[in-house]
C-alpha positions as CSV (number, residue, x, y, z in Angstrom):
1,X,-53.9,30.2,-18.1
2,X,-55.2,28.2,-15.1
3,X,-57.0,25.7,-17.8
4,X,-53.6,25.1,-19.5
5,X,-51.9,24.6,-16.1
6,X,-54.8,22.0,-15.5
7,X,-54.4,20.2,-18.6
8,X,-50.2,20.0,-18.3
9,X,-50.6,18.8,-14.5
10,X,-53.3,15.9,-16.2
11,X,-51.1,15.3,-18.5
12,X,-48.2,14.6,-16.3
13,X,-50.3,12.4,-14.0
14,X,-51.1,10.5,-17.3
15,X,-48.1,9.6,-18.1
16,X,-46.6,8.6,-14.7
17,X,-49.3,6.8,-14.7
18,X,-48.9,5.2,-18.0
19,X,-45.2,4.2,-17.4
20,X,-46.1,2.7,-13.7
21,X,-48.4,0.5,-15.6
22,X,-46.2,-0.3,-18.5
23,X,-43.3,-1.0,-15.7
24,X,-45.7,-3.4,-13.7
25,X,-46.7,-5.4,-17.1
26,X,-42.6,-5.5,-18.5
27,X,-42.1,-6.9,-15.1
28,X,-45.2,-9.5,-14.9
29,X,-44.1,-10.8,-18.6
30,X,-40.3,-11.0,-18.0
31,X,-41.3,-12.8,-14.6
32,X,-44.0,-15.2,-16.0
33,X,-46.3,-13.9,-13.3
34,X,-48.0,-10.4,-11.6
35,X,-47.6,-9.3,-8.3
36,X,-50.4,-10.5,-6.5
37,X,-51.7,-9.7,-3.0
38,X,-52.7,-12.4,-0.9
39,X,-55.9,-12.3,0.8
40,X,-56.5,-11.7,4.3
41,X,-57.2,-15.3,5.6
42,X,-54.1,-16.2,3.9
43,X,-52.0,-14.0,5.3
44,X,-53.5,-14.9,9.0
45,X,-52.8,-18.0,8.2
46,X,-49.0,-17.6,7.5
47,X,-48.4,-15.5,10.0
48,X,-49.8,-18.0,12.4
49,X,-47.9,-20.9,11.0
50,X,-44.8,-18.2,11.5
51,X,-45.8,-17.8,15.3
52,X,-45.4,-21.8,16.0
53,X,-41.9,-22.2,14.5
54,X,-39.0,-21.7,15.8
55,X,-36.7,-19.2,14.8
56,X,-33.5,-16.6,14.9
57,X,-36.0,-13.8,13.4
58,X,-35.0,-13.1,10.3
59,X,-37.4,-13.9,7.3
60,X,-37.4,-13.1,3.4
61,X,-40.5,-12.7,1.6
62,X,-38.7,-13.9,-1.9
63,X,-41.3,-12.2,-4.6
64,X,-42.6,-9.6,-2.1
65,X,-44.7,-7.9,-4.8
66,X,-47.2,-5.2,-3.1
67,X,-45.5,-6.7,0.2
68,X,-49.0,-7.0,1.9
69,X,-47.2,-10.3,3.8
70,X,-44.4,-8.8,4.7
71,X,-46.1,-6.3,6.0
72,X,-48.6,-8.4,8.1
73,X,-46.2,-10.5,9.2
74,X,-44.0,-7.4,10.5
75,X,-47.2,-5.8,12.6
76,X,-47.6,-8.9,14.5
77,X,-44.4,-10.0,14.6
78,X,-42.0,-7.8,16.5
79,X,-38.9,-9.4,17.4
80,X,-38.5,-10.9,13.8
81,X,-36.8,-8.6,10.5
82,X,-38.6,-8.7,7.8
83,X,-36.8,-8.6,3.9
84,X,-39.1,-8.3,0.9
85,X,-37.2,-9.0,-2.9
86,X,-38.9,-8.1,-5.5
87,X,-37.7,-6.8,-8.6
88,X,-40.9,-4.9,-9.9
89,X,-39.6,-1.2,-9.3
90,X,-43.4,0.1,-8.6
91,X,-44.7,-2.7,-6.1
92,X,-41.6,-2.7,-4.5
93,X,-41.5,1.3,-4.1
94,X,-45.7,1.1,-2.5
95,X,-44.2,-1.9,-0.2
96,X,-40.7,0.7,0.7
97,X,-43.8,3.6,1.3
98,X,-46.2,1.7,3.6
99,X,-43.4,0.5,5.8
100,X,-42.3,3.8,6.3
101,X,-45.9,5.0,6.8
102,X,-47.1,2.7,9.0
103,X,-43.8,3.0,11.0
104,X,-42.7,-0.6,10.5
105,X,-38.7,0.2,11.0
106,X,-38.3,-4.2,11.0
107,X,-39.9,-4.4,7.7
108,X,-37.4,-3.0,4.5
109,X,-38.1,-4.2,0.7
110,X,-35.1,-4.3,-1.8
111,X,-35.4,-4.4,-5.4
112,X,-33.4,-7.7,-6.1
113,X,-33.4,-11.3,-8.1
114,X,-34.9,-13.7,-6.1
115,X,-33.1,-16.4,-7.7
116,X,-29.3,-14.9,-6.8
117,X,-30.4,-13.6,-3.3
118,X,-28.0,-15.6,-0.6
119,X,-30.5,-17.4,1.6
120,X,-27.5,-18.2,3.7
121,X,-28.5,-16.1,6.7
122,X,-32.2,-16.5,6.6
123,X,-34.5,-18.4,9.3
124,X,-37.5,-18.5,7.3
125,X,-38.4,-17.9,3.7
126,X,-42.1,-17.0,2.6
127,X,-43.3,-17.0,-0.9
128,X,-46.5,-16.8,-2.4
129,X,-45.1,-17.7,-6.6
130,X,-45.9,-20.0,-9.3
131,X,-44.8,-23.9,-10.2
132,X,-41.8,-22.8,-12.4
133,X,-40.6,-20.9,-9.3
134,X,-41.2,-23.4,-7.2
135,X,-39.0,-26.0,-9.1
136,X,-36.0,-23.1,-9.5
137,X,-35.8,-22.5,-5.9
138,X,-36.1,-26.0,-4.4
139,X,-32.7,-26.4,-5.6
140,X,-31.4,-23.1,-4.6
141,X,-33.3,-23.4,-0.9
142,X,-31.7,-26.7,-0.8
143,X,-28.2,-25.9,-0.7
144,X,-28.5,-23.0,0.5
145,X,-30.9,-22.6,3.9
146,X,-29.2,-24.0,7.1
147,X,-30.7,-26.5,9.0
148,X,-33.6,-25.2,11.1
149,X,-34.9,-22.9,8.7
150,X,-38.5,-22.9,7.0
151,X,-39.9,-22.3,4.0
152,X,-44.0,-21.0,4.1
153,X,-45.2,-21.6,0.5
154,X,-48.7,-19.9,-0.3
155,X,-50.4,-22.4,-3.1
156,X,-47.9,-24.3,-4.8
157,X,-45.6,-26.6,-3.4
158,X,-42.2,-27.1,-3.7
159,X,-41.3,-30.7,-6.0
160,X,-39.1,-33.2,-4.4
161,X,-39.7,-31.8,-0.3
162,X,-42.3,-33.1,2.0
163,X,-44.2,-30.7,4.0
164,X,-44.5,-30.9,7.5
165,X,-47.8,-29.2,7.9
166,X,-50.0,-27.7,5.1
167,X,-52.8,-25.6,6.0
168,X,-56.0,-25.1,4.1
169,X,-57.5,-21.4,4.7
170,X,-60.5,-20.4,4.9
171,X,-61.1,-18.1,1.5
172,X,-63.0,-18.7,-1.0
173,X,-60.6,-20.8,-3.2
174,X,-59.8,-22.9,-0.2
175,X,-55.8,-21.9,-0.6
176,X,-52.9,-24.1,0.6
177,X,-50.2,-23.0,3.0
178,X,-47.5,-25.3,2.7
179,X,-44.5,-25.5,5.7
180,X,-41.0,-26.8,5.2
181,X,-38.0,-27.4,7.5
182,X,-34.6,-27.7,5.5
């Protein structure tokens, strides 16, 4: 008896299992890309670049994926509130789970569409995407971010703005930060 409780409780571990990874790669192909982390210097580096500009506090990571800036950005930084969109059920639920663990009540992830979230009433936007992305949102970031408000872009730029600062970290692919005003 206890060997075919075993096996059923294995089973059923497979298969969540299974359909968390089968989730994860639908949402990767429909998105063109996979939720990836950034790395430690990279984050440090954002949230640094975060510290020196101005804002009202309130800052969307657009693609949060695992959330792991989000996250770093919402230990150091207080005063700010911290929004993570990403539209990967799985990443978005571990991001949801380690805010609430590590008691981070200014840090919340929603399962959204970057591309139709109103950027309206956002101070700062952080992404860490791809090129076809990039070019989508310029336009969208354009009309729709008030004056004042930044945009932290981790490795690609954004065609047709000029940076005001971009930061190379120290990692081992030598990754661009780049920061925008609108």
């Amino acid at each position: 008896m206890e060997s075919l409780i075993y096996q059923v409780v294995l089973m059923a571990v497979a298969a969540f299992v299974l359909v968390a990874v089968l989730l994860i790669v639908y949402a990767s192909w429909r998105n063109g890309i996979s939720p990836m982390p950034s790395s430690a210097p990279v984050r440090r580096a954002v949230v640094s670049a975060m510290r020196q500009l101005p804002s009202r506090g309130v800052m969307v990571e657009a693609g949060s994926g695992w959330g792991t800036l989000a996250l770093q950005a919402g230990r150091v930084l207080k005063g700010w509130r911290m929004i993570g969109i990403e539209n990967s059920v799985i990443p978005m639920w571990i991001s949801s789970l380690a805010a609430k663990l590590n008691n981070q009540a200014n840090v919340s992830f929603i399962r959204g569409d970057l591309y139709t979230y109103c950027y309206r009433d956002v101070d700062m936007v952080v992404c860490y995407l791809y090129p076809g992305a990039m070019r989508r949102l310029s336009v969208i970031w354009r009309s729709q971010l008030t004056r004042g408000s930044h945009v932290i872009s981790v490795c690609f730029a954004l065609p047709d703005w000029e940076p005001q600062q971009v930061i190379t970290c120290r990692d081992f692919y030598r990754t661009k930060v780049y920061i925008y005003a609108a």
